[in-house]
NUKOL-247353 format. One record per residue: residue number from 1; x, y, z of N, C-alpha, C in turn; residue in one letter. Coordinates in steps of 0.001 Angstrom, whole numbers. Each point is the difference from the previous one (the first is absolute). Layout:
<sites>
(NUM,(X,Y,Z),(X,Y,Z),(X,Y,Z),'A')
...
</sites>
This chain:
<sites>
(1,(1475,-23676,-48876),(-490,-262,1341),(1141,123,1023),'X')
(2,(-390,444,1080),(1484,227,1038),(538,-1466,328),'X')
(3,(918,171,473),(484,-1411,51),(232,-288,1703),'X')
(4,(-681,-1236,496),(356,-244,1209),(1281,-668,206),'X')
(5,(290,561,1474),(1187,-819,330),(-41,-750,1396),'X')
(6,(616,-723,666),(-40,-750,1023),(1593,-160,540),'X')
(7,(1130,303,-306),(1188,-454,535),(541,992,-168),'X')
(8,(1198,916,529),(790,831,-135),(563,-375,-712),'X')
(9,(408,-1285,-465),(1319,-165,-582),(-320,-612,-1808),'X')
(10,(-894,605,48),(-546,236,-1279),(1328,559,-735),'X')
(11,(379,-248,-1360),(584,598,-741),(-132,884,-1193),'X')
(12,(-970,383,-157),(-1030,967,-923),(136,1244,894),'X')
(13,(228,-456,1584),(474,1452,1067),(993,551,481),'X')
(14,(1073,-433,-1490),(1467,448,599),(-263,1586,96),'X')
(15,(-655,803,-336),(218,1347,-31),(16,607,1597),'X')
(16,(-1152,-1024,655),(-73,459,1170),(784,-1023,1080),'X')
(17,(936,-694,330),(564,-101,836),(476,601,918),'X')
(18,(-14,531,1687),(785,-215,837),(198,1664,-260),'X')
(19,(-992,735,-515),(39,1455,234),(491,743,1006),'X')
(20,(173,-531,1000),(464,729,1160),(1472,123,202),'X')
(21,(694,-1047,-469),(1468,-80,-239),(672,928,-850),'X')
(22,(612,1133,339),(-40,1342,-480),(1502,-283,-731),'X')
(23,(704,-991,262),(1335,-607,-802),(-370,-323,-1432),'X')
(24,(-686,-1175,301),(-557,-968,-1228),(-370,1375,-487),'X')
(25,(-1219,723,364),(-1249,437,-1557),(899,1055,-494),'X')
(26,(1307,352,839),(666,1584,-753),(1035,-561,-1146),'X')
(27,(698,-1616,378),(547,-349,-1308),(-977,-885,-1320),'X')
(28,(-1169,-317,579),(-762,-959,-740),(-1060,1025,-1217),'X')
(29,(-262,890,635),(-1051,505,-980),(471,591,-865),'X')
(30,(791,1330,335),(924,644,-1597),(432,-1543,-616),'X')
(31,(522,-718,513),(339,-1339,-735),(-827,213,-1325),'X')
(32,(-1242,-931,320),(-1123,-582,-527),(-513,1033,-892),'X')
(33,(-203,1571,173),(-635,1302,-266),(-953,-4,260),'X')
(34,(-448,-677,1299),(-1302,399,971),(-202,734,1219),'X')
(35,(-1020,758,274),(-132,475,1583),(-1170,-433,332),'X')
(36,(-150,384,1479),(-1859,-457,668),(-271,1022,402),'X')
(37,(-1358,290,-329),(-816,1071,51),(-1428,-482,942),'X')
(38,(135,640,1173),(-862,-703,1393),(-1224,1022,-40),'X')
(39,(-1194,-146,201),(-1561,412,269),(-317,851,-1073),'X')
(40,(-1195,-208,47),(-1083,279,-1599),(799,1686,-303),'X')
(41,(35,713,778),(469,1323,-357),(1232,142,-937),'X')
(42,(1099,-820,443),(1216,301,-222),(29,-925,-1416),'X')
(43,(-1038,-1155,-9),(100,-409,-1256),(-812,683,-1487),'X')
(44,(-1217,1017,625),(-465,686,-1001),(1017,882,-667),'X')
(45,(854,509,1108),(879,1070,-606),(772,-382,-619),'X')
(46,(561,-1227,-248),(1591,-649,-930),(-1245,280,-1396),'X')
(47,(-953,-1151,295),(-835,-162,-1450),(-85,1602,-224),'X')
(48,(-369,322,294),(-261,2280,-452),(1359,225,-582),'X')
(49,(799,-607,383),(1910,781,-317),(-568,-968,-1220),'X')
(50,(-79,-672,-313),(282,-861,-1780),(1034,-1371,1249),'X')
(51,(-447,-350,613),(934,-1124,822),(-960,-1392,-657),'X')
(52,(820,-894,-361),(-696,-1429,-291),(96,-822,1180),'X')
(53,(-917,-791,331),(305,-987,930),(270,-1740,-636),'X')
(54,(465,-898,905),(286,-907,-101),(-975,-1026,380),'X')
(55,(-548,451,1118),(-950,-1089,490),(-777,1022,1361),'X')
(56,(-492,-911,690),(-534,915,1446),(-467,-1128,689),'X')
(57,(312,148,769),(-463,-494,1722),(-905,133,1258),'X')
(58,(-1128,-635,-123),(-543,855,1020),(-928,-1078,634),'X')
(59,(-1191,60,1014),(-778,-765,1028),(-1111,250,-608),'X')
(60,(-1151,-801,60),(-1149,-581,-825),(-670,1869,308),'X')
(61,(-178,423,676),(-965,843,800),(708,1213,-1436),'X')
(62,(819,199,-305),(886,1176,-989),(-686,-282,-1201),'X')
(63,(-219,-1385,-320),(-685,-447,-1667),(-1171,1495,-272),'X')
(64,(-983,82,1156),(-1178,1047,-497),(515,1197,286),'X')
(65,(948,1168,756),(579,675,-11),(940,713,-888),'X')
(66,(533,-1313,-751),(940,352,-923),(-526,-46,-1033),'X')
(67,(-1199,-626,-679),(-617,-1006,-830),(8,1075,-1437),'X')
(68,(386,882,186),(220,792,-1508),(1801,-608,-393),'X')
(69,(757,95,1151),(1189,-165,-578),(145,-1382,-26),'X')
(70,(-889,-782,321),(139,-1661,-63),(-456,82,-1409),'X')
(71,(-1105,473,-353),(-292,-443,-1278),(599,686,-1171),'X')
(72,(640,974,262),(1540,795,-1264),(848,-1161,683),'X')
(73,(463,-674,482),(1038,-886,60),(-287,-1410,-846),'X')
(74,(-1522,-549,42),(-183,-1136,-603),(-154,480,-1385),'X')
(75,(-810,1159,-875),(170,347,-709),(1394,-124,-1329),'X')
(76,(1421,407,1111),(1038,241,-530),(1111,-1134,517),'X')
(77,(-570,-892,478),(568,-1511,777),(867,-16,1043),'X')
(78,(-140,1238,557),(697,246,1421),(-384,-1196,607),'X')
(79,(742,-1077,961),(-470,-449,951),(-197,437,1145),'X')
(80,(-1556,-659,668),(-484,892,1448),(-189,-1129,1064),'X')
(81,(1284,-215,751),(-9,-1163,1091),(-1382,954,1188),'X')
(82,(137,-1410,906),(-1124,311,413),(277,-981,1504),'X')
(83,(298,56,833),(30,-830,1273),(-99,654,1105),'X')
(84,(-693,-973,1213),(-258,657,1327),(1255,506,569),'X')
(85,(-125,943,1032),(695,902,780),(978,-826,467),'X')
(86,(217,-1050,566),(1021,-1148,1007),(1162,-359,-1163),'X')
(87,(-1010,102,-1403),(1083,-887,-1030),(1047,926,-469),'X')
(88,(-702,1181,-875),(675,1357,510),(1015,730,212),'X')
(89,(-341,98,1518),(1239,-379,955),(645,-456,202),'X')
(90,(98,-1105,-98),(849,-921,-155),(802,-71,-870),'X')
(91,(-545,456,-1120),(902,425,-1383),(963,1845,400),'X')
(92,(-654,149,-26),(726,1574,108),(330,392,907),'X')
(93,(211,-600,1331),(477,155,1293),(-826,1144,880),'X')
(94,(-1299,-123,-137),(-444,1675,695),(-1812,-497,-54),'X')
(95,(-714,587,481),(-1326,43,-273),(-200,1279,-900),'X')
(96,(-997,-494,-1206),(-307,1161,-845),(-1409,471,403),'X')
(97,(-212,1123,66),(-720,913,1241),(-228,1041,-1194),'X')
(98,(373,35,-1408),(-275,1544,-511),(-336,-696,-1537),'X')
(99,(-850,-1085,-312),(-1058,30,-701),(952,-1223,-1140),'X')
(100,(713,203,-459),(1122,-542,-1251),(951,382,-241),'X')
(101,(966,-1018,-531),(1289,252,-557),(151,-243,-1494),'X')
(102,(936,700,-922),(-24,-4,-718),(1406,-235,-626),'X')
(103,(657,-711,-801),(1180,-171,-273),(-210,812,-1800),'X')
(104,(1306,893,213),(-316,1206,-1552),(1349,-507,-786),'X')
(105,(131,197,-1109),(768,-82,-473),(692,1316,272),'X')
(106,(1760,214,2),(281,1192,575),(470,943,-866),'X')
(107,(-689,834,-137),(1215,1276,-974),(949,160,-613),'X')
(108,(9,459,-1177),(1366,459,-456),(370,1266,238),'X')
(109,(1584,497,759),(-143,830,508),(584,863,-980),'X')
(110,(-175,1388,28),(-40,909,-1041),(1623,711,232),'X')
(111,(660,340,-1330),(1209,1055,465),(268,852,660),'X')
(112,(987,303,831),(38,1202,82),(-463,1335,-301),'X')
(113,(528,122,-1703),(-486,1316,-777),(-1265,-73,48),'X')
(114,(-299,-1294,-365),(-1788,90,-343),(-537,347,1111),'X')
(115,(-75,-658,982),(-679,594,1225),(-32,1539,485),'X')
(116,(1451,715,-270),(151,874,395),(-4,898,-1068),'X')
(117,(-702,272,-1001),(205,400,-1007),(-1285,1648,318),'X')
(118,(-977,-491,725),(-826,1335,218),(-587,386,1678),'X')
(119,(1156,-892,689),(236,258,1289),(7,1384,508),'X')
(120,(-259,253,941),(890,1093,1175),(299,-164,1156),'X')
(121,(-990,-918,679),(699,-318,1266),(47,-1718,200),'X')
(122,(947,-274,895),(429,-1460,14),(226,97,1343),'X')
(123,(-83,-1153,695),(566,-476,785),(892,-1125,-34),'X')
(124,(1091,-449,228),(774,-772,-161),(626,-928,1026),'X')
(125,(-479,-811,486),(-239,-1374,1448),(1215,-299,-208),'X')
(126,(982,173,961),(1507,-402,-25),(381,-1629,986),'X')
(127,(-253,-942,-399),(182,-1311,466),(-1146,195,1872),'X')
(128,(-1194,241,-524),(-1117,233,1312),(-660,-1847,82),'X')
(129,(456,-483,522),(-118,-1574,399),(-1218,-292,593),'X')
(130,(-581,774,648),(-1585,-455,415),(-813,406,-590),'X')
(131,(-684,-1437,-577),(-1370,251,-946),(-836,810,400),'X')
(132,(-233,-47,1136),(-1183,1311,967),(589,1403,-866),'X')
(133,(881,185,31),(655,1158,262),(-178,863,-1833),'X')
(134,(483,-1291,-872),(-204,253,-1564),(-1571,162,-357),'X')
(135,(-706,-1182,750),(-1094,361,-460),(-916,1565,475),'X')
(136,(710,132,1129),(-784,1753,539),(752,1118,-564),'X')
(137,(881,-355,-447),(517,1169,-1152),(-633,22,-1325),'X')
(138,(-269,-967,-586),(-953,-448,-868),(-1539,695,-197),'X')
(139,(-372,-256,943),(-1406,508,398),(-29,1451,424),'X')
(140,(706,955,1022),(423,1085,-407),(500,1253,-1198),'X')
(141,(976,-1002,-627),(306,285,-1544),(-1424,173,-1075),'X')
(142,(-407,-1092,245),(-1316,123,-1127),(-1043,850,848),'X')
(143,(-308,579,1204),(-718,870,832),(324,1568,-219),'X')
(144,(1505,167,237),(440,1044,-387),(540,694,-1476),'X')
(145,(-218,-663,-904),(526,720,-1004),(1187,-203,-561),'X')
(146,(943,-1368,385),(1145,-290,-233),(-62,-579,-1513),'X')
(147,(679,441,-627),(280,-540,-1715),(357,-1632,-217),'X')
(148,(1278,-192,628),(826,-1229,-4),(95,-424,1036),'X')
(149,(730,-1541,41),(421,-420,1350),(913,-619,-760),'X')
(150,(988,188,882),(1554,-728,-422),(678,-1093,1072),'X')
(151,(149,-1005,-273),(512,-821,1089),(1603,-486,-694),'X')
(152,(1037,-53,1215),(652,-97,-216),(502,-2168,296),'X')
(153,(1061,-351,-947),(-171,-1840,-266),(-259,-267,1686),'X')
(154,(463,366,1049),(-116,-660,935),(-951,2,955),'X')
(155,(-1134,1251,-618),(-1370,297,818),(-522,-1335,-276),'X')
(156,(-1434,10,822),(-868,-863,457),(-406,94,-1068),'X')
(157,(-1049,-901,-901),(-560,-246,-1029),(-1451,772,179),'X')
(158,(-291,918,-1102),(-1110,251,678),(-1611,-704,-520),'X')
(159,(719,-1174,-607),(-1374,-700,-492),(-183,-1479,1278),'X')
(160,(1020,85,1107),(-282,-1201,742),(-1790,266,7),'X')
(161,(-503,-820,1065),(-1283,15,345),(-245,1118,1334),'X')
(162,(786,102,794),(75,496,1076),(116,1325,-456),'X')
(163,(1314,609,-804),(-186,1532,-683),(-1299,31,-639),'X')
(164,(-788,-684,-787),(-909,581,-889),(-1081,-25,1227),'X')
(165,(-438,-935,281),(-1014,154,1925),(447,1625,489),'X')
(166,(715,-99,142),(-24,1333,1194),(16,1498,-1156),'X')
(167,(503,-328,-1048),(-148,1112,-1695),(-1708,137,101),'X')
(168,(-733,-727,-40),(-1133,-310,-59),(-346,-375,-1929),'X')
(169,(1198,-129,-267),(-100,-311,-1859),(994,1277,27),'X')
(170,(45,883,92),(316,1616,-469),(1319,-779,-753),'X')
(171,(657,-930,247),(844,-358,-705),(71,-107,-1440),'X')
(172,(-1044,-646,-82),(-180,-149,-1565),(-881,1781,-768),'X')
(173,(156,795,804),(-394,1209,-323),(836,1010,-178),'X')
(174,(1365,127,1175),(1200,613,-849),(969,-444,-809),'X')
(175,(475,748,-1311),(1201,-490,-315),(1125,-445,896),'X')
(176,(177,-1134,-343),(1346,-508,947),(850,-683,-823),'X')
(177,(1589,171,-288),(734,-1394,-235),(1282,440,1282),'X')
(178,(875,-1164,-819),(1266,194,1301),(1187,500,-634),'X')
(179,(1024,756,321),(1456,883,-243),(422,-590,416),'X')
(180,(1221,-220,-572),(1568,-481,-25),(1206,-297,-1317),'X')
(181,(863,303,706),(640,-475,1127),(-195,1293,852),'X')
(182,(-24,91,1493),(-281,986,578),(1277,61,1154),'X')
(183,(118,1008,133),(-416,1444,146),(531,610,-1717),'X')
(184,(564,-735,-406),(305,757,-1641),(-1031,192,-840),'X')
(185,(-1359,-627,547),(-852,456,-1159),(-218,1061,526),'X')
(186,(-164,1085,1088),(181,1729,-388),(495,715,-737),'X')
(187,(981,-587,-870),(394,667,-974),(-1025,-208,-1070),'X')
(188,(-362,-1066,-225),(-1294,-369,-1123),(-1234,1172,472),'X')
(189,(-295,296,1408),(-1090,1123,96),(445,839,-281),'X')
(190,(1237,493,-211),(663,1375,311),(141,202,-2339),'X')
(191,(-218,-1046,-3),(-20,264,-1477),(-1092,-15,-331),'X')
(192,(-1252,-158,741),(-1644,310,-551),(-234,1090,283),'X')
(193,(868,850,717),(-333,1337,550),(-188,59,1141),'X')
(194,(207,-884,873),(-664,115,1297),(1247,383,1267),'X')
(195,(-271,468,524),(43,398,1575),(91,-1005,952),'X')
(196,(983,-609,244),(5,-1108,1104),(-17,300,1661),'X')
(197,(-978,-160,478),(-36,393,1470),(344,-905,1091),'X')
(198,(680,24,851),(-93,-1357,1029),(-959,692,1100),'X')
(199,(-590,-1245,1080),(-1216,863,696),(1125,-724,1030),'X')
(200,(716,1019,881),(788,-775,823),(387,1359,1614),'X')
(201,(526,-937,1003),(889,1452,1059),(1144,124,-363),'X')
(202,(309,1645,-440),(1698,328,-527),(239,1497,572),'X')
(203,(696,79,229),(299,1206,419),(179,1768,-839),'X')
(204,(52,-621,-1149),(-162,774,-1404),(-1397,-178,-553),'X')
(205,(-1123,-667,319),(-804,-835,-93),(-1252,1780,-566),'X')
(206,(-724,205,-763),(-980,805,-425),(-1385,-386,622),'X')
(207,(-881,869,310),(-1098,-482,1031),(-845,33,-1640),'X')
(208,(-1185,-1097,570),(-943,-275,-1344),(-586,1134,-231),'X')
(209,(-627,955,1256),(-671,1391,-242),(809,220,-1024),'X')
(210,(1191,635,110),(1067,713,-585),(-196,-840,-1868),'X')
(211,(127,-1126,405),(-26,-813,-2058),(-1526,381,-103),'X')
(212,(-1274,-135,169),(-1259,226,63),(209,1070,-522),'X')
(213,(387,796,458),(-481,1634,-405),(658,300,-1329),'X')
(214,(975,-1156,-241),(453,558,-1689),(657,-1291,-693),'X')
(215,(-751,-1293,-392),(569,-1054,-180),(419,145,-1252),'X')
(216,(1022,-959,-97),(408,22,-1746),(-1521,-810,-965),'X')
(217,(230,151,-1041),(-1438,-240,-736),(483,-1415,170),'X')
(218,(1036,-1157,-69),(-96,-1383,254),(713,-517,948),'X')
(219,(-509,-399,804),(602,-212,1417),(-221,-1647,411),'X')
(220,(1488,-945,-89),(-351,-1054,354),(304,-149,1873),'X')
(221,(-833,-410,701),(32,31,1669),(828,-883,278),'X')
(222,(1221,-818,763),(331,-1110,168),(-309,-587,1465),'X')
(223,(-794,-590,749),(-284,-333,814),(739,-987,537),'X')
(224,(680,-297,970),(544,-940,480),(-382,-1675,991),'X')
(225,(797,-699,118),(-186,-1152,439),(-321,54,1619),'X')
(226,(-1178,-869,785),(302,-328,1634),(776,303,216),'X')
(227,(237,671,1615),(1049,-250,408),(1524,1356,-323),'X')
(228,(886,-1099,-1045),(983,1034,-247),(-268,1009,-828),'X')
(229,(-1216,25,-447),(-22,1172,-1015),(771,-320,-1457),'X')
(230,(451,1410,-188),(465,170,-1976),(1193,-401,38),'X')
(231,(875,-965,-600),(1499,89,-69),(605,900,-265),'X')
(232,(1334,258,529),(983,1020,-234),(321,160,-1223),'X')
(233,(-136,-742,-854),(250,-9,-1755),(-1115,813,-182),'X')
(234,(-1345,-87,-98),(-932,574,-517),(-453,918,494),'X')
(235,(663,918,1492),(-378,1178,356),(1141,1105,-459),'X')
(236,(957,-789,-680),(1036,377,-454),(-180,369,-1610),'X')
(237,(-330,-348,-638),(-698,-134,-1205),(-762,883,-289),'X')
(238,(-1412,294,1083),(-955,603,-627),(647,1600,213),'X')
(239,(-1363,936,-784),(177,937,14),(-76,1322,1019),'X')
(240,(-820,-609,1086),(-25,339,1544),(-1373,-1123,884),'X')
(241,(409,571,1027),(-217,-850,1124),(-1359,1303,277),'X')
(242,(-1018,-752,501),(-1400,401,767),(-344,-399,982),'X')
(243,(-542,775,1150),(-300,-357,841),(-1635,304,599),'X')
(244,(-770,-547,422),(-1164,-69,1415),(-50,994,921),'X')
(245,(-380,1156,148),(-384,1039,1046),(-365,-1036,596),'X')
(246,(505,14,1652),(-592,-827,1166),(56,430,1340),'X')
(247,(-1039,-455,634),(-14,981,1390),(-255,-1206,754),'X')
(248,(-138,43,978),(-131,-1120,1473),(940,-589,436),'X')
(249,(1321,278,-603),(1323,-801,368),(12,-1126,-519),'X')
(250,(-913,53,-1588),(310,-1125,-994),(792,171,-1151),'X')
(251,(981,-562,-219),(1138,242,-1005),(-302,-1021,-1212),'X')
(252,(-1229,-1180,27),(-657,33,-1213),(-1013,-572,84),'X')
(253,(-607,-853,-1161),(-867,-799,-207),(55,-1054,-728),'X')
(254,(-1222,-1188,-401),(199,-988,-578),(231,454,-1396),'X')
(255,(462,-1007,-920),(724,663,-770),(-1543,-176,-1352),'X')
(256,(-1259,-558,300),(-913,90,-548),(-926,1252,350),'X')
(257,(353,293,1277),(-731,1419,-73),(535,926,7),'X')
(258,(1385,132,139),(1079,1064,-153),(-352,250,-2004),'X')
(259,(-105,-1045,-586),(-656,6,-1668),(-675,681,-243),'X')
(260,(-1371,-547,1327),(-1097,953,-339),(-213,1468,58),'X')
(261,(764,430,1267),(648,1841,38),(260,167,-778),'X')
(262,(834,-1067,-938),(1320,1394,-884),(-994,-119,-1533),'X')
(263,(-870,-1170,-25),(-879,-112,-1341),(-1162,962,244),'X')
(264,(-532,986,1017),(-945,639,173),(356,890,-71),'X')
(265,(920,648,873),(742,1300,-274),(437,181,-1379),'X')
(266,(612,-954,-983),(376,81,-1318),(-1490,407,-888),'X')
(267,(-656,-630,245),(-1045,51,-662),(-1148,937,-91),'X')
(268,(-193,954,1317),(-312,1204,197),(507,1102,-1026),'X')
(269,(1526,-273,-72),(682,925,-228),(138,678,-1502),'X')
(270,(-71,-1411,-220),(-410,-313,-1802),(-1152,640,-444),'X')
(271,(-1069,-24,259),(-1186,-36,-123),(-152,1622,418),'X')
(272,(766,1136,621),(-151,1337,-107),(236,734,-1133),'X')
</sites>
């Protein structure tokens, strides 16, 4: 039976505390090996990946909405809290507006080799700090045809709640783990066979038309961070520098849709 609650400060609800505090949940959850997985969509898709959950969270009105995955949860002794909207909130710092939450147990993340073992194209997130930003590369990646996703130790996590929301799940749909120590794990791609690209402005820099029209058969992309872009170590490193045909007196773009160019154009190209 779902279980009611009445107090935030319930302790059966440590999973969901104070969600909004983007400090706390980025050292607390890898902690624990949990993430939160927010509205009925994004939680069908973890369960579709083989994702287990822990418990779920949600407002009386979700019980008949959800009521297939309420009853695979009592089935298998998931607990299914259950409290009004004010209490909630109060717990998780936010109004929940997108049906339930779900606390998953989190992944084990896969090797290197293994992941990349029947790859060809990758993208590789070089310390990209806004969850917005991981999760729309995410969702692109699994749109366009991208093999892998590679994050490097100091990127954004891409299982927060906020990356998988704006992923729309696609997270749990591409291969992903994380490289390092970095920028030295290019040598680890450069020993799978791959082609290390930085997507960056250089003056030696190759236009994507130009890689498009004849890519190497494994090509990892390295996309860079807000702001400053790729470090000087790792544009140094790779095997050349790519650039964005651009017209309007724009010298670039966000670095989630600058992804999405260079993962469409790649992916065309393949596919001739």
């Amino acid at each position: 039976m779902p279980i009611p609650i009445e107090t935030p400060t319930d302790e059966r609800l440590a999973d969901y505390v104070s969600l909004t505090d983007v400090a706390l949940r980025r050292r607390t959850e890898p902690e624990r090996g949990l993430y939160i997985a927010e509205s009925e969509k994004v939680i069908r898709r973890a369960l579709s990946a083989g994702h287990r959950p822990r418990s779920y969270l949600m407002a009386p009105r979700w019980l008949t909405d959800l009521a297939d995955l309420v009853g695979e949860a009592e089935e298998s002794g998931v607990p299914v809290f259950v409290g009004q909207p004010e209490v909630i909130e109060q717990l998780t710092g936010f109004h929940l507006h997108r049906g339930a939450l779900a606390s998953m147990h989190r992944p084990v993340l896969p090797s290197l080799d293994e992941i990349l073992d029947s790859a060809r194209r990758v993208l590789v997130l070089e310390d990209i700090v806004d969850h917005t930003n991981v999760g729309a590369v995410f969702r692109s990646a699994a749109a366009l045809g991208v093999d892998v996703v590679l994050v490097t130790p100091r990127c954004a996590d891409p299982l927060y709640r906020r990356a998988v929301r704006v992923s729309m799940g696609t997270v749990f749909q591409v291969p992903w783990t994380r490289i390092g120590p970095w920028p030295a794990g290019i040598a680890d791609l450069r020993r799978l066979g791959f082609t290390v690209a930085t997507l960056a402005l250089a003056a030696d820099a190759v236009s994507l038309d130009e890689l498009a029209a004849a890519p190497p058969d494994r090509l990892a992309l390295v996309l860079g961070t807000e702001g400053d872009g790729l470090s000087h170590r790792t544009l140094a490193a790779a095997d050349l520098t790519v650039t964005i045909p651009m017209a309007g007196g724009v010298d670039s773009l966000n670095v989630a849709a600058a992804g999405a160019v260079a993962a469409w154009a790649l992916r065309t190209s393949a596919e001739c």
